[in-house]
DSSP file (Angstrom, degrees, kcal/mol; ACC not computed):
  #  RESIDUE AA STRUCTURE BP1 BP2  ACC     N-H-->O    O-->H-N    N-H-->O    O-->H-N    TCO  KAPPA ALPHA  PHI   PSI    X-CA   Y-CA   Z-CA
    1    1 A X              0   0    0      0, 0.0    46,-0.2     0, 0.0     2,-0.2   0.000 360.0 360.0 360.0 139.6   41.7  -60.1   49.8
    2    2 A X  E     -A   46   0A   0     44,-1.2    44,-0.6    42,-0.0     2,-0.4  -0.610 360.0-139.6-113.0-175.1   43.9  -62.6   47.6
    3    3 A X  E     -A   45   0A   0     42,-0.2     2,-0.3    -2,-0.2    42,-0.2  -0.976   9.2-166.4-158.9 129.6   47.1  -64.6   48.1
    4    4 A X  E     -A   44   0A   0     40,-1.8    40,-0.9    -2,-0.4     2,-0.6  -0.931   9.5-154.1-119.1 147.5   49.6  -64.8   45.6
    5    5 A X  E     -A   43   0A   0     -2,-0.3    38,-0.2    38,-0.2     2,-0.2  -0.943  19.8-153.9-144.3 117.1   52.2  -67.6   46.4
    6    6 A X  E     -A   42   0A   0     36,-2.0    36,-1.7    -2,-0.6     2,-0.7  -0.770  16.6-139.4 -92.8 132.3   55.6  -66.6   44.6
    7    7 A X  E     -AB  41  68A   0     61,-0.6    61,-4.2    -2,-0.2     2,-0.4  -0.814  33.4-164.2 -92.3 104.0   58.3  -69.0   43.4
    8    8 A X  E     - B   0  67A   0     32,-3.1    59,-0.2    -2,-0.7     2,-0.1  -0.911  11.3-169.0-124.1 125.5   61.1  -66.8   44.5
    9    9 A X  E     + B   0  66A   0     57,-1.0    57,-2.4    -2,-0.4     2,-0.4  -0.572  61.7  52.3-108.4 169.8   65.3  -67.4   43.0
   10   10 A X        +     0   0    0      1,-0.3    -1,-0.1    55,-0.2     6,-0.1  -0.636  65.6 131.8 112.5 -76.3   68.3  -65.6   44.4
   11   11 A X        +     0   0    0     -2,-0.4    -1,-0.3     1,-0.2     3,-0.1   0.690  22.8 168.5 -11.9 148.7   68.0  -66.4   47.7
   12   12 A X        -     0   0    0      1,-0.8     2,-0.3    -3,-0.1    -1,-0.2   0.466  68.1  -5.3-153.5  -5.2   71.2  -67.7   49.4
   13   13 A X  S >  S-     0   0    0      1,-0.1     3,-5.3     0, 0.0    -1,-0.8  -0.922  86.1 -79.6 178.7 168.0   70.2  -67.5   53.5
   14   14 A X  T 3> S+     0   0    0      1,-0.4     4,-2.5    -2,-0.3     5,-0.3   0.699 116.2  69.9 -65.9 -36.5   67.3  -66.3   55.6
   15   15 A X  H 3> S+     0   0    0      1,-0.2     4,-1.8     2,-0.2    -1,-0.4   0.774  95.8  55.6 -70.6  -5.2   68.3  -62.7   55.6
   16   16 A X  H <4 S+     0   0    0     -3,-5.3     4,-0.3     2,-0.1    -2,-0.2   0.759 106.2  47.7-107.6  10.9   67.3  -62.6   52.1
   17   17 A X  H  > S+     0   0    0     -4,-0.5     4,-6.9     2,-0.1     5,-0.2   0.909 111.1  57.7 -61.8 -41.7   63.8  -63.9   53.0
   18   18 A X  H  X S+     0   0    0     -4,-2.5     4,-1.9     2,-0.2     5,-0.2   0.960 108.6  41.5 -18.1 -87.2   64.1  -61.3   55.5
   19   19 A X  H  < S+     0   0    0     -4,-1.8    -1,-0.2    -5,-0.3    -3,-0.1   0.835 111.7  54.1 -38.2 -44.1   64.7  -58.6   53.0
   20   20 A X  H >> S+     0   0    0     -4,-0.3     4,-3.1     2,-0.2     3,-1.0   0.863 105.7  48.8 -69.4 -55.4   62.4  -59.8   50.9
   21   21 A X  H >X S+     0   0    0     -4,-6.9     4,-1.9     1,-0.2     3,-1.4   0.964 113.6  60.4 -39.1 -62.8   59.2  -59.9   53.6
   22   22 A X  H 3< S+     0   0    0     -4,-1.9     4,-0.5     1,-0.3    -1,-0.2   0.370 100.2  44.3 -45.0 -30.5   60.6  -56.4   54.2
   23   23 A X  H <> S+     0   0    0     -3,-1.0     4,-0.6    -5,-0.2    -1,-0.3   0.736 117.5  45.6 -81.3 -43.4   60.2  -55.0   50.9
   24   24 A X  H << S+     0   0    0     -4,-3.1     3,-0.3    -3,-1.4    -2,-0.3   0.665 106.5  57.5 -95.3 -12.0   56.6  -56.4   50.5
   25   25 A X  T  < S+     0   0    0     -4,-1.9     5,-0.3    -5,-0.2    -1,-0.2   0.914 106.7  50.8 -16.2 -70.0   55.5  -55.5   53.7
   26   26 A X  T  4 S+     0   0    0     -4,-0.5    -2,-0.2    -5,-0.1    -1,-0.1   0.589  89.2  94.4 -77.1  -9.1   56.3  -52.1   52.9
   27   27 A X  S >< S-     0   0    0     -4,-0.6     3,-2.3    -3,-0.3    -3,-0.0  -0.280  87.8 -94.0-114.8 128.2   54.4  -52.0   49.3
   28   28 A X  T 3  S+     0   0    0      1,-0.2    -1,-0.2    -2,-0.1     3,-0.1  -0.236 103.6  18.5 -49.7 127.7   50.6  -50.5   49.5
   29   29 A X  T 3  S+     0   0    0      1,-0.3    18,-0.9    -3,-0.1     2,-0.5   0.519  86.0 123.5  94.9  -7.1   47.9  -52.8   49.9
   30   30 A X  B <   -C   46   0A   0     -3,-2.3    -1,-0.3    -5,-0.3    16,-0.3  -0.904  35.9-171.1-102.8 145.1   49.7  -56.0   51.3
   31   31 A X        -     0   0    0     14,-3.2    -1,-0.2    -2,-0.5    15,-0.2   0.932  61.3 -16.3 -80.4 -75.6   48.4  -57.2   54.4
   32   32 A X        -     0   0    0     13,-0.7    -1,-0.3     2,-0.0     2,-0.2  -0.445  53.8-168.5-102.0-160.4   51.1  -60.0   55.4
   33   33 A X        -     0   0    0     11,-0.2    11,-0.2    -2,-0.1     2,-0.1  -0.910   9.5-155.1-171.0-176.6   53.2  -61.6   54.0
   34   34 A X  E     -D   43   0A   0      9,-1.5     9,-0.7    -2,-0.2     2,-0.6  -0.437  11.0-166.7-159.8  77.8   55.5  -64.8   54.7
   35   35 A X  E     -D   42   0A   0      7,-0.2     2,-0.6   -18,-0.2     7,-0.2  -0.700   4.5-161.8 -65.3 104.1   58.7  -65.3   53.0
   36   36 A X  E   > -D   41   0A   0      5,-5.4     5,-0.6    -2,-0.6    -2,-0.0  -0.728  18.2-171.5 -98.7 132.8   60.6  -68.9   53.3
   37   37 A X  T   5S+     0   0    0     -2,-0.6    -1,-0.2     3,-0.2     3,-0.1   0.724  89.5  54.8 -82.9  -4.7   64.0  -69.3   52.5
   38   38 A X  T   5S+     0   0    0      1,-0.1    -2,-0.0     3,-0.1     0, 0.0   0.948 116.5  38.2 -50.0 -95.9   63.5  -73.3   52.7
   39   39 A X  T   5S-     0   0    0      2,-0.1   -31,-0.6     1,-0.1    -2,-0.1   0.088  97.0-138.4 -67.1  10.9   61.0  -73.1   50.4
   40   40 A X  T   5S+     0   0    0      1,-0.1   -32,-3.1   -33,-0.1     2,-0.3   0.857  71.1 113.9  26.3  64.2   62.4  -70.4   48.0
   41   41 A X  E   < -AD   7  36A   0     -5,-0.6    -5,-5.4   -34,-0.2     2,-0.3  -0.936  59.6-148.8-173.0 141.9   58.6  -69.0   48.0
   42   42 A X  E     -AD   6  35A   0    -36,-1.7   -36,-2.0    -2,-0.3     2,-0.3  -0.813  10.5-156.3-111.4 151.9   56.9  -65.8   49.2
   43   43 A X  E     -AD   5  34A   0     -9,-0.7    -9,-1.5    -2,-0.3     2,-0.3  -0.863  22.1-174.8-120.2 144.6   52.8  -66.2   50.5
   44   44 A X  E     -A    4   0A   0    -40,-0.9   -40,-1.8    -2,-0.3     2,-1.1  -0.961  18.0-166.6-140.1 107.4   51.6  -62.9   50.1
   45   45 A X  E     +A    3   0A   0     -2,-0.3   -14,-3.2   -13,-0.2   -13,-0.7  -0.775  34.8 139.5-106.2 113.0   47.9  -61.9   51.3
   46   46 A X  E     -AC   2  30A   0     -2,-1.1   -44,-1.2   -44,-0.6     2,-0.6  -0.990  54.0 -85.4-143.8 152.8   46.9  -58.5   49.9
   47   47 A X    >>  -     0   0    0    -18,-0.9     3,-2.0    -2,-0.4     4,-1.0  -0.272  24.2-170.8 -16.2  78.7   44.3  -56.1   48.3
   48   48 A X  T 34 S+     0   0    0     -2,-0.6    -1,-0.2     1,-0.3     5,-0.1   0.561  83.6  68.5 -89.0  14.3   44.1  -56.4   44.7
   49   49 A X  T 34 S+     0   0    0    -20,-0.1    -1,-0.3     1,-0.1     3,-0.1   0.356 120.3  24.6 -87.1   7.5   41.8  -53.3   44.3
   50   50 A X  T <4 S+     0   0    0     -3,-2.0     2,-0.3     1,-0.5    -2,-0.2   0.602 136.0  21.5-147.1   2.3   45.3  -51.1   45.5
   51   51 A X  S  < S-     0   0    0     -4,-1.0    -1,-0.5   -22,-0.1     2,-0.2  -0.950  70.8-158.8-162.9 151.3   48.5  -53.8   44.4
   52   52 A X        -     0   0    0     -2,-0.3     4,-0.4    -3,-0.1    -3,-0.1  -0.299  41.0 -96.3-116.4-153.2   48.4  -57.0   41.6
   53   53 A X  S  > S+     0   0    0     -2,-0.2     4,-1.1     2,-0.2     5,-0.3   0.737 119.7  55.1-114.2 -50.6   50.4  -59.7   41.4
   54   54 A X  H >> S+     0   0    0      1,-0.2     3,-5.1     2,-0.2     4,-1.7   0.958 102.7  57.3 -27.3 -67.3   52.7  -58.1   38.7
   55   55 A X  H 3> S+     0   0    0      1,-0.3     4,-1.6     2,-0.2    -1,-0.2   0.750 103.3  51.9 -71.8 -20.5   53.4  -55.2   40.7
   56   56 A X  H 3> S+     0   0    0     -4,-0.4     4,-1.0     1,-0.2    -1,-0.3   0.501 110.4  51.8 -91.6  13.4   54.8  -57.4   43.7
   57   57 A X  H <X S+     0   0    0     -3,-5.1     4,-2.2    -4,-1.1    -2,-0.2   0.626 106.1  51.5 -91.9 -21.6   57.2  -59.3   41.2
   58   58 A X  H  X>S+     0   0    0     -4,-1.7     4,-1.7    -5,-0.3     5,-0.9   0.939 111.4  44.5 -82.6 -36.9   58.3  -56.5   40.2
   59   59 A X  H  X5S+     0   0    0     -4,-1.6     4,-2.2     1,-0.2    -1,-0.2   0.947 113.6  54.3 -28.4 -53.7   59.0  -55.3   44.0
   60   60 A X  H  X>S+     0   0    0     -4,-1.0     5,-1.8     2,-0.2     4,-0.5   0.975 106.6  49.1 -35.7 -67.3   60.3  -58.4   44.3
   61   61 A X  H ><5S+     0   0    0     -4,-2.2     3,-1.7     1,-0.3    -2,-0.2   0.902 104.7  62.6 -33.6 -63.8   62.8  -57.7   41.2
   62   62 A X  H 3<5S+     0   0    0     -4,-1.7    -1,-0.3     1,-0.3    -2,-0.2   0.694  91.9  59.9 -59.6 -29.7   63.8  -54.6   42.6
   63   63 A X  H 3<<S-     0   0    0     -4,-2.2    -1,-0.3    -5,-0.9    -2,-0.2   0.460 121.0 -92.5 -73.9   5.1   65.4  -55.9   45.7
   64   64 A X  T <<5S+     0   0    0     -3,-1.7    -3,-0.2    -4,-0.5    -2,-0.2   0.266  95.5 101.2 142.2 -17.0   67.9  -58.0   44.0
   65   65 A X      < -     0   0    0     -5,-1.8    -1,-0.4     1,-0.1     2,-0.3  -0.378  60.1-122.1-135.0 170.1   65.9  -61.3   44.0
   66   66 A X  E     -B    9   0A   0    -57,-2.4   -57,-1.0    -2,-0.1     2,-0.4  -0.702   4.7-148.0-110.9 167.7   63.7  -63.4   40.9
   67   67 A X  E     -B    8   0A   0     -2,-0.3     2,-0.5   -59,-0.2   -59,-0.2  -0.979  12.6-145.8-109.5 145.9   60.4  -64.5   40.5
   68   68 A X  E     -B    7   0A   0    -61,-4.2   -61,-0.6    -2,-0.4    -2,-0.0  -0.960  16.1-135.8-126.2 135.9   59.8  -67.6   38.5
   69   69 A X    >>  -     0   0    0     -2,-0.5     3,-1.5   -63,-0.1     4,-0.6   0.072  23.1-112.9 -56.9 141.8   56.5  -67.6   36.5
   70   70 A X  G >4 S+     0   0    0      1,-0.2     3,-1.2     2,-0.2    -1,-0.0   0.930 120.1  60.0 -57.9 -37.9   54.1  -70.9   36.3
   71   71 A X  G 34 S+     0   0    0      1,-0.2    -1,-0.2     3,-0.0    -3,-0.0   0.721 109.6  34.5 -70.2 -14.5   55.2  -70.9   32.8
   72   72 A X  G <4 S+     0   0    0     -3,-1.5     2,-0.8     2,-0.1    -1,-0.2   0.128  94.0 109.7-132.1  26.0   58.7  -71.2   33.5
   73   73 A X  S << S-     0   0    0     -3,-1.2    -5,-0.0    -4,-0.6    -4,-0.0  -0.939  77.9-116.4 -91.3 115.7   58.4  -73.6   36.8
   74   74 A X        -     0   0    0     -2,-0.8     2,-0.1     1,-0.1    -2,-0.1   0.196  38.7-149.7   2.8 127.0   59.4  -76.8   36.1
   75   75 A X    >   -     0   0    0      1,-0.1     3,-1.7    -3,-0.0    -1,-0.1  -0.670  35.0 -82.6-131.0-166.9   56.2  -79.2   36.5
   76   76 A X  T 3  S+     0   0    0      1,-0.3    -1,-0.1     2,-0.1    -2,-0.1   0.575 118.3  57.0-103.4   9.4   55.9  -82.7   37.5
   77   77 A X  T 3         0   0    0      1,-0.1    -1,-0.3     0, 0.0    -3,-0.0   0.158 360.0 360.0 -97.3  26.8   56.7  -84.2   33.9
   78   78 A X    <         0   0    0     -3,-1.7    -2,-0.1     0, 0.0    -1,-0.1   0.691 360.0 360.0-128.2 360.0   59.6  -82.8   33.6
């Protein structure tokens, strides 16, 4: 098992953490998952022999909502 912990935009109120869980719930190979709308950021525990970390941004993607990349998170000297 892994955990991917996603920096997730779009969001605008708890049903679309909701939505979100909901999608990645459904997606082969994730065990939980935890979606905060506080926290714009999804904890994801799943099976990376049957799902990767790609393939649940793009899940993400496809419901409406973004991911943003360590490369394009903001870090703490800037």
């Amino acid at each position: 098992m892994k955990t991917a912990k996603l920096a997730v935009s779009g969001m605008h109120c708890e049903g679309c953490a909701q939505i979100i869980q909901s999608v990645l719930e459904r997606c082969d190979g994730v065990k939980t998952c935890a979606v905060s709308y506080r926290d714009h950021r999804a904890q994801v525990l799943f099976d990376p022999a049957q799902v990767d970390e790609n393939r649940l941004q793009q899940v993400i993607e496809k419901a409406g909502y973004g991911v943003i990349t360590h490369a394009h998170a903001p870090g703490p000297h800037q």
